[in-house]
C-alpha positions in Angstrom: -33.7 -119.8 -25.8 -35.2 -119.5 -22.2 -33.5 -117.0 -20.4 -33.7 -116.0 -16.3 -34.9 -112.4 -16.0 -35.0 -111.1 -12.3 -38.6 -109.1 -11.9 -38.6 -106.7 -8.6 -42.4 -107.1 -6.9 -43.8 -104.4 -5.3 -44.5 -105.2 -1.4 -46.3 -102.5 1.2 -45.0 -102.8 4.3 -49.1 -103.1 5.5 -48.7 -106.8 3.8 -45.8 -107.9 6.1 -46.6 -105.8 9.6 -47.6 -108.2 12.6 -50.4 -108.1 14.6 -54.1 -109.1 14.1 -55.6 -106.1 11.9 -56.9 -105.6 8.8 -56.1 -103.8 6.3 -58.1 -102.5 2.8 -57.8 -100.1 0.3 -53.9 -100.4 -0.2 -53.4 -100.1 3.6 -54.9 -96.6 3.7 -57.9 -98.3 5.8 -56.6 -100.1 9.1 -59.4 -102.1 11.3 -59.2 -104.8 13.6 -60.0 -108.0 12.8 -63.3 -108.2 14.9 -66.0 -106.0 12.6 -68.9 -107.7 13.3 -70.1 -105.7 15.9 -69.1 -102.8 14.2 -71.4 -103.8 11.5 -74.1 -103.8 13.5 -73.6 -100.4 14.6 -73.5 -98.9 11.4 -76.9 -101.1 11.1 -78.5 -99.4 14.3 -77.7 -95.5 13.4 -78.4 -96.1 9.4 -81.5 -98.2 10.1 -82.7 -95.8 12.8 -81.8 -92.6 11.0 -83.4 -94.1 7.7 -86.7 -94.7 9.3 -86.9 -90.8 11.1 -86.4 -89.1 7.4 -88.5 -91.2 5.3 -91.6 -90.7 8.2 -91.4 -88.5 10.8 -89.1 -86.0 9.2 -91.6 -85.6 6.2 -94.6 -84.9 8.9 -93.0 -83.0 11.4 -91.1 -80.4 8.5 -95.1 -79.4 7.1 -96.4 -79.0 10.7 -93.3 -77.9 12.4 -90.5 -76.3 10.2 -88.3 -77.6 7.7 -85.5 -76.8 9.7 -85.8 -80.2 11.8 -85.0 -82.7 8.8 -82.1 -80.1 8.0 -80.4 -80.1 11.6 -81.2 -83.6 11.6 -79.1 -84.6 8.6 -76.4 -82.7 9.6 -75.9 -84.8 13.0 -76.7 -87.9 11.2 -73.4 -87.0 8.5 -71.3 -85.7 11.5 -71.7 -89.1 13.6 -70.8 -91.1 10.7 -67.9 -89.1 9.7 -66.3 -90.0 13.0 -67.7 -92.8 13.5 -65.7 -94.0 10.2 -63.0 -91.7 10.6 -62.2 -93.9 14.2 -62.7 -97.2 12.9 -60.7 -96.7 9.8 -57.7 -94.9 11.6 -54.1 -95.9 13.1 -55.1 -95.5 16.3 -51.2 -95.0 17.2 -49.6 -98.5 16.6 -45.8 -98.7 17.9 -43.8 -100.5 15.9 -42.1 -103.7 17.0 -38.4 -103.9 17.7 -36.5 -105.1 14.4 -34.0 -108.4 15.7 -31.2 -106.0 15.8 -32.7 -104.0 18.1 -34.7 -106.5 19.8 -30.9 -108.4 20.5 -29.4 -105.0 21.8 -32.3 -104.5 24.6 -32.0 -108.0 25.5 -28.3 -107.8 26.1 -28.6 -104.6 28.3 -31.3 -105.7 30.4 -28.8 -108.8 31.2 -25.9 -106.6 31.6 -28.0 -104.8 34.0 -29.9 -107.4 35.3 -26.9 -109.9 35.8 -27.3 -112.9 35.4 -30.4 -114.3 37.5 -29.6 -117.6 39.0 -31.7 -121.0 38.2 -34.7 -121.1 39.9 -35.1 -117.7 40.3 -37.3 -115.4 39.1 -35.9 -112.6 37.5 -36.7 -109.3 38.2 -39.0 -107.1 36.5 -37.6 -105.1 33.4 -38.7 -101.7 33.7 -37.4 -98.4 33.6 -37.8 -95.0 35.3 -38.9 -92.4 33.2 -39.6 -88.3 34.7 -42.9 -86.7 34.2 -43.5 -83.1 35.7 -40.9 -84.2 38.8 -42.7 -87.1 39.5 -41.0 -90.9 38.7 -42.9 -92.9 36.5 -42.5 -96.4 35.1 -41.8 -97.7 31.3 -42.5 -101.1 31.5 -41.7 -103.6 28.7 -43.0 -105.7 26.7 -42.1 -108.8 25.9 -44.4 -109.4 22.6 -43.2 -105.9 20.7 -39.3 -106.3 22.5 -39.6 -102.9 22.8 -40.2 -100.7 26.5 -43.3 -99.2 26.5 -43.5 -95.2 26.4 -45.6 -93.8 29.1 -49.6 -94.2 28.9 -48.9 -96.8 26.2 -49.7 -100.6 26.5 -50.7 -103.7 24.5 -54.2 -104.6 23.4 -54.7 -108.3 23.5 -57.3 -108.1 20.8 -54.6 -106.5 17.9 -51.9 -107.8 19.2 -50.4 -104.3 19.1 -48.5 -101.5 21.7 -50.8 -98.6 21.3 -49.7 -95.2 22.3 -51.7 -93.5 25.1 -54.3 -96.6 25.1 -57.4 -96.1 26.0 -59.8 -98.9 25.4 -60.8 -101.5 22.6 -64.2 -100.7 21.2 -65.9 -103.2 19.5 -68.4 -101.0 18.7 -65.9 -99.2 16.5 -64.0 -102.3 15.5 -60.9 -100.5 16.4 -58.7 -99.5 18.9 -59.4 -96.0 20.4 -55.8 -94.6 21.4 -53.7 -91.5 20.9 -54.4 -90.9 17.1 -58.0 -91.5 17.1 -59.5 -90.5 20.8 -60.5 -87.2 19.6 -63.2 -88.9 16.8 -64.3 -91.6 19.1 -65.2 -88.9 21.6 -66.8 -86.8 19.1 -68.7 -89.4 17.5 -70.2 -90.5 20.7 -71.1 -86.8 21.6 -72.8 -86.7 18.1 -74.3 -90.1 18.3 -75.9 -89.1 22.1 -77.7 -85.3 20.4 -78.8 -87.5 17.7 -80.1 -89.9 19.7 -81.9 -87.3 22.3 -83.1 -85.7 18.6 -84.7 -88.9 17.0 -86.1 -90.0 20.2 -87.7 -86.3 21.0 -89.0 -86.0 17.7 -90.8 -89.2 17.4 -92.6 -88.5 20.7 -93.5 -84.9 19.2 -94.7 -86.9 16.2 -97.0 -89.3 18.1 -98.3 -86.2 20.3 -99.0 -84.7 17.1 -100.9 -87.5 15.3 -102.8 -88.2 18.4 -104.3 -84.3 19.3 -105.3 -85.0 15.6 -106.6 -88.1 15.4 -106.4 -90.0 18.4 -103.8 -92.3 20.1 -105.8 -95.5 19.8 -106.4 -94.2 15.8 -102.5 -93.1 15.2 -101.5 -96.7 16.4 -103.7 -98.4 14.6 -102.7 -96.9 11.8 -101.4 -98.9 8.7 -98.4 -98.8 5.9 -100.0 -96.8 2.6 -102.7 -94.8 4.6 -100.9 -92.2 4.0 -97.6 -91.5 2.7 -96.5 -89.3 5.2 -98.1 -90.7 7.8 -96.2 -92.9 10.3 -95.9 -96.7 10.7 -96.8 -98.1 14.2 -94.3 -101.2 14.7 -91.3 -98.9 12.9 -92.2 -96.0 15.3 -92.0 -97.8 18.0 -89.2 -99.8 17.0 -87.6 -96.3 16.5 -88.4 -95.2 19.9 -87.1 -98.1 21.6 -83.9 -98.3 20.0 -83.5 -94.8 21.0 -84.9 -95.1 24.7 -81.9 -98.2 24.9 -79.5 -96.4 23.4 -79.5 -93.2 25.1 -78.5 -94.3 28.2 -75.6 -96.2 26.9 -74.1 -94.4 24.9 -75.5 -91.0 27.0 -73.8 -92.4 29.7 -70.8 -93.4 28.1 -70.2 -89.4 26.9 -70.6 -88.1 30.1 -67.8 -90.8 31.4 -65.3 -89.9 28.7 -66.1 -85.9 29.5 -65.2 -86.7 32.6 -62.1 -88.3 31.6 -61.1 -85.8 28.9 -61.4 -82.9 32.1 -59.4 -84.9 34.2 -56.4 -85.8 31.2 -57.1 -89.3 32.2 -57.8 -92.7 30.1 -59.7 -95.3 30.3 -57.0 -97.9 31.2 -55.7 -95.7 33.6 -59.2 -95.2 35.5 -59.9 -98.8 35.7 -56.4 -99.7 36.9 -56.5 -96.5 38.9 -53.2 -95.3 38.3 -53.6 -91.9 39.8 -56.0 -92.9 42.4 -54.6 -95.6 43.8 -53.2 -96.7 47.9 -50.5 -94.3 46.8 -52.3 -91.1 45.8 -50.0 -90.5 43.0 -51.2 -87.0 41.0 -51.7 -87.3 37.7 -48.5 -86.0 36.0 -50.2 -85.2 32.4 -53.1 -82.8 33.9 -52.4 -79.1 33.6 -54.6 -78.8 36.7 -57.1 -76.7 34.5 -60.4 -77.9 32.8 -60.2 -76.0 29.8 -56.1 -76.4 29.4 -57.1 -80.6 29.8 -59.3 -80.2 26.9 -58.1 -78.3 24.6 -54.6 -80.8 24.9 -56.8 -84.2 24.8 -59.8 -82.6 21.9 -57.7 -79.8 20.0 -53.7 -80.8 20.2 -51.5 -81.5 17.2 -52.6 -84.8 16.2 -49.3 -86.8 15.8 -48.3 -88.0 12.3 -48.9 -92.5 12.2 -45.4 -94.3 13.0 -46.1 -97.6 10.9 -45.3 -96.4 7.5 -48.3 -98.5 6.2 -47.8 -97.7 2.4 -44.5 -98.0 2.3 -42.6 -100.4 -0.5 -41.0 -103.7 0.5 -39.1 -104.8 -2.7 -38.8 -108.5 -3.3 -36.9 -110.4 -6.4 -38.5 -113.0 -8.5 -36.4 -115.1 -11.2 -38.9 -115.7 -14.0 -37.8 -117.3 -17.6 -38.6 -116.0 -20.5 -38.4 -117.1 -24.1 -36.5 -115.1 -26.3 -36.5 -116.0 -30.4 -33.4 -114.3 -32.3 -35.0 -113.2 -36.1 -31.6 -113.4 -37.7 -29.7 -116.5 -36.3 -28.1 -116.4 -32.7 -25.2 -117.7 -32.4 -24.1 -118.9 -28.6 -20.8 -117.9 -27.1 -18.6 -121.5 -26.6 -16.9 -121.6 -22.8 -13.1 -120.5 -23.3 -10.6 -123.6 -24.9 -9.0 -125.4 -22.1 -5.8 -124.6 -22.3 -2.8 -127.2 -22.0 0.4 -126.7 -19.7 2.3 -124.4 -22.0 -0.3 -121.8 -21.9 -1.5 -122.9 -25.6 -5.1 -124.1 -26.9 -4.9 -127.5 -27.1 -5.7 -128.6 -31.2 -8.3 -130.6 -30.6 -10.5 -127.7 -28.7 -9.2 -124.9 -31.0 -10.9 -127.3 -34.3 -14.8 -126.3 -34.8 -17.2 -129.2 -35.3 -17.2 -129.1 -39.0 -13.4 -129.7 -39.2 -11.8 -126.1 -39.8 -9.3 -124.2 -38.2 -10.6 -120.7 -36.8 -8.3 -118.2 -38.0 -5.4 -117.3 -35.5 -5.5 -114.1 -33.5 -2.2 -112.0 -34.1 -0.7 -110.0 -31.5 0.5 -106.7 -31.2 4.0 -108.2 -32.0 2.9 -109.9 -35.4 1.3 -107.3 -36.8 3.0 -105.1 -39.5 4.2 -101.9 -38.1 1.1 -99.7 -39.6 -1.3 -102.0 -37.9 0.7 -102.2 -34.4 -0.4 -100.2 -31.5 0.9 -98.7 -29.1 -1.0 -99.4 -25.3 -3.8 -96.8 -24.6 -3.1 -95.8 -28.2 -6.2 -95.3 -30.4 -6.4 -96.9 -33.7 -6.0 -94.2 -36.5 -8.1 -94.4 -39.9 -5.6 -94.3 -43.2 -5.8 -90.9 -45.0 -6.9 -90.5 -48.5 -4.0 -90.0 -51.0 -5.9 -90.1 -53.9 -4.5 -93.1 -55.3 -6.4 -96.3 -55.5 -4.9 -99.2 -54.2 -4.4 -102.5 -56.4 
């Protein structure tokens, strides 16, 4: 006998949220969908950083002091850390507005609004919001249906509002915003000492080999010469890497520094929101280095909105066969019954030709079997005579 058992399936949330991310690990790991340059920069620091240990390092700790390969690894593990730790990160996603609340907004920005006549173009929905006495502007947005809070807006890339945006890094392969700015600024502090490290180092190394040796003879020389001796094309491989990098990413940390001193972002420096015809001030700046910094670099970091892991449950109707050991027997829909109320004969007779035996009511019953309503059945007592 097949029979329809309804089976609950477990749904995250992660698997139904909108916007173009991606998601791993149970939705504990959020990227965007664009990783491949982020692949190559875990290429460039792993490759570079690879080639400085298993060469220079193992030179320059017998000659120098062992303390180089040391302080070495510990920027190399540092700039990974955050490196990861912003690329895998909610970099503060705002949910979207559910249809309820999407169909509430819209009808108060038309009873505001009015109704805008054809040909028209209506007028912007936005709303005042107060920072520090100064007016500023929520605007909306009409992908999420939701208005904006301040400093937030929508990155075309993930499709998502992100809250206190600051760029999309590629680099990364995320979004850099209010949850993650602190690692992304950290990591590209780290990355820029370890870059200045490697690339000072590997010039100490060549300086080294040649007051030895020679220049000419150090670049000439060969994989297997020596095990610790270094390999011309990956040296200066290493070097240029470094020399390229250092003023990118060098350059880049000295930008953000001056960002994070100012309590500014990176969207609002290129659309110069504080610096504008205007000269609006910048409402979120204490007016104080040190008070800017330790907000942006050492603040409460805000718990993530999206609720990534949590369950969606969904029914599924699955049949199942069920086998009955000791003979089943299926219940039979109710006799029809005729106008009087009665079975009619021909239902009440089973297929092999008897009569089921007829149910007696309360009324036909002798008087020790009647009951009384809400009256329980009592069990006969033992007189200790047997009954013929």
């Amino acid at each position: 006998m097949s029979v329809m058992v309804a089976r609950k399936k477990v749904v995250r949330k992660w698997e139904k949220l909108p916007g173009r991310n991606t998601f791993c690990c149970d939705g504990r790991i959020m990227m965007a969908r664009q990783k491949g340059i982020f692949y190559l920069t875990l290429f460039l620091i792993l490759g570079t950083c690879a080639l400085f240990f298993a060469f220079e390092c193992r030179y320059l700790a017998v000659q120098l002091s062992p303390a180089i390969p040391v302080f070495a690894a510990v920027l190399f593990l540092f700039a990974m850390a955050t490196l990861l730790r912003t690329s895998f990160s909610d970099p503060g996603v705002i949910p979207r507005a559910l249809p309820d609340e999407a169909a509430f907004i819209e009808m108060e920005i038309e009873a505001t609004n009015g109704t805008v006549p054809q040909g028209q173009r209506p007028p912007p929905r936005i709303k005042n919001f107060q920072i520090n006495n100064q007016i500023v502007k929520l605007k909306y947005c009409y992908t999420c249906k939701i208005f904006r809070p301040p400093r937030a807006s929508h990155c075309s890339i993930c499709d998502n509002c992100v809250e206190r945006f600051d760029h999309h890094c590629p680099w990364v392969g995320n979004c850099v915003g209010k949850r993650n700015y602190r690692y992304f600024y950290l990591f590209i502090l780290s990355l820029s000492l370890l870059t200045i490290y490697i690339f000072t180092f590997n010039i100490v190394y060549v300086a080294l080999k040649s007051l030895k040796i020679g220049f000419l003879n150090t670049l000439k020389e060969t994989p297997g010469t020596y095990p610790s001796t270094s390999l011309t094309v990956l040296t200066v491989l290493e070097v240029l890497i470094c020399f390229f990098t250092l003023w990118s990413v060098v350059g880049l940390t000295g930008f953000h520094t001056f960002l994070v001193a100012l309590n500014q972002t990176t969207n609002e420096d290129i659309k110069g929101s504080w610096t504008g015809k205007n000269r609006v001030q910048n409402p979120y700046s204490h007016g104080n280095i040190v008070k800017n910094c330790c907000e942006v670099l050492c603040g409460p970091l805000p718990p993530s909105v999206l609720d990534r892991r949590g369950i969606l449950q969904q029914e599924e109707s699955t049949a199942q066969e069920e086998s009955c050991p000791r003979g089943c027997s299926t219940q039979e829909p109710p006799a029809a019954q005729g106008p009087g109320g009665q079975a009619e004969e021909s239902s009440a007779q089973q297929k092999d030709g008897s009569v089921p035996a007829p149910s007696l009511s309360n009324a036909e019953m002798p008087e020790e079997k009647q009951l009384t309503s809400g009256e329980l059945p009592v069990p006969p007592q033992d007189t200790g005579q047997a009954e013929h």
